[in-house]
C-alpha positions as CSV (number, residue, x, y, z in Angstrom):
1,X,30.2,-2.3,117.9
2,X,33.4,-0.2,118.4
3,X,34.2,1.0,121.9
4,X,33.8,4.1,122.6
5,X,35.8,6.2,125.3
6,X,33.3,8.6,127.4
7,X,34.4,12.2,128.6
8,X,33.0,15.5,130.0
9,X,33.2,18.1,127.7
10,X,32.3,21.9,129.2
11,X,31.1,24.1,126.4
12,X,30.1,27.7,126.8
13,X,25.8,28.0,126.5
14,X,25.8,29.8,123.0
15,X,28.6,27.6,121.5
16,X,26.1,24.8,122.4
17,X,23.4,26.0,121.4
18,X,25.0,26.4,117.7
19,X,26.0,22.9,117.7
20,X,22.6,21.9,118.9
21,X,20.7,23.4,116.1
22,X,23.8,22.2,113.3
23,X,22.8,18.6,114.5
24,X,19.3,19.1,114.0
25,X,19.6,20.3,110.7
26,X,21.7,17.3,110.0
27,X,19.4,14.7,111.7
28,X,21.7,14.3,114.1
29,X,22.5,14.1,118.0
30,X,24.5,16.7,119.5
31,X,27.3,13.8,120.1
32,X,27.0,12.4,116.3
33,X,27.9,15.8,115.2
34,X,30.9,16.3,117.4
35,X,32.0,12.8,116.2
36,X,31.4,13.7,112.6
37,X,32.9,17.2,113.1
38,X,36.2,15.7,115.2
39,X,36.2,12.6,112.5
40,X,36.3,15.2,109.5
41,X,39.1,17.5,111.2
42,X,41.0,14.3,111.8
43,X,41.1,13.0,108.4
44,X,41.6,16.4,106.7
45,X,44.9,16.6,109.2
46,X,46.1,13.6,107.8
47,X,45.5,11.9,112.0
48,X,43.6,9.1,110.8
49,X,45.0,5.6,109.3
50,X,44.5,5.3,106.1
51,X,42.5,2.4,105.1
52,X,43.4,-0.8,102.4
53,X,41.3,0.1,99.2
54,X,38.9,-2.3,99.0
55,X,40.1,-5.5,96.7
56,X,38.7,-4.8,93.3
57,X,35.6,-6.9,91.6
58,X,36.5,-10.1,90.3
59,X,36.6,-9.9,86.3
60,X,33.9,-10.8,84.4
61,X,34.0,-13.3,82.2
62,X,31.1,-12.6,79.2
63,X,32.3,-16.6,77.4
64,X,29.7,-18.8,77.6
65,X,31.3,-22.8,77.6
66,X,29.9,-23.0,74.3
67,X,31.9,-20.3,72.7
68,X,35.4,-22.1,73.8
69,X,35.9,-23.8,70.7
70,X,38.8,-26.8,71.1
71,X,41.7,-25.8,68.7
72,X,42.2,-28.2,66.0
């Protein structure tokens, strides 16, 4: 599990309560939706490393041994 750096944050009661009732909606807690909110504004700044593209599937390969025929 990544680390994770712990802060106070001081929010007004009716900004709260607005993120409160986002994160239900989204079956989330109040901290997993600031984390999803803060890690959607950071990748739509262009703030966040950009990650390798996974390595693509090996080929397939749809010969059977018995359809290699040896040249003659």
């Amino acid at each position: 599990m990544a680390n994770k750096k712990s802060f106070v944050l001081r929010i007004d009661e009716e900004t709260y309560e607005a993120l409160e009732k986002w994160a239900a909606d989204e079956f989330r807690s109040v901290n997993g939706q600031l984390e999803w909110i803060i890690a959607r504004a950071l990748r739509e700044a262009g703030r966040t490393p950009r990650k390798p593209p996974p390595p693509p599937p090996p080929a397939e390969d749809n010969y059977s041994p018995s359809d290699i025929t040896p040249s003659s």
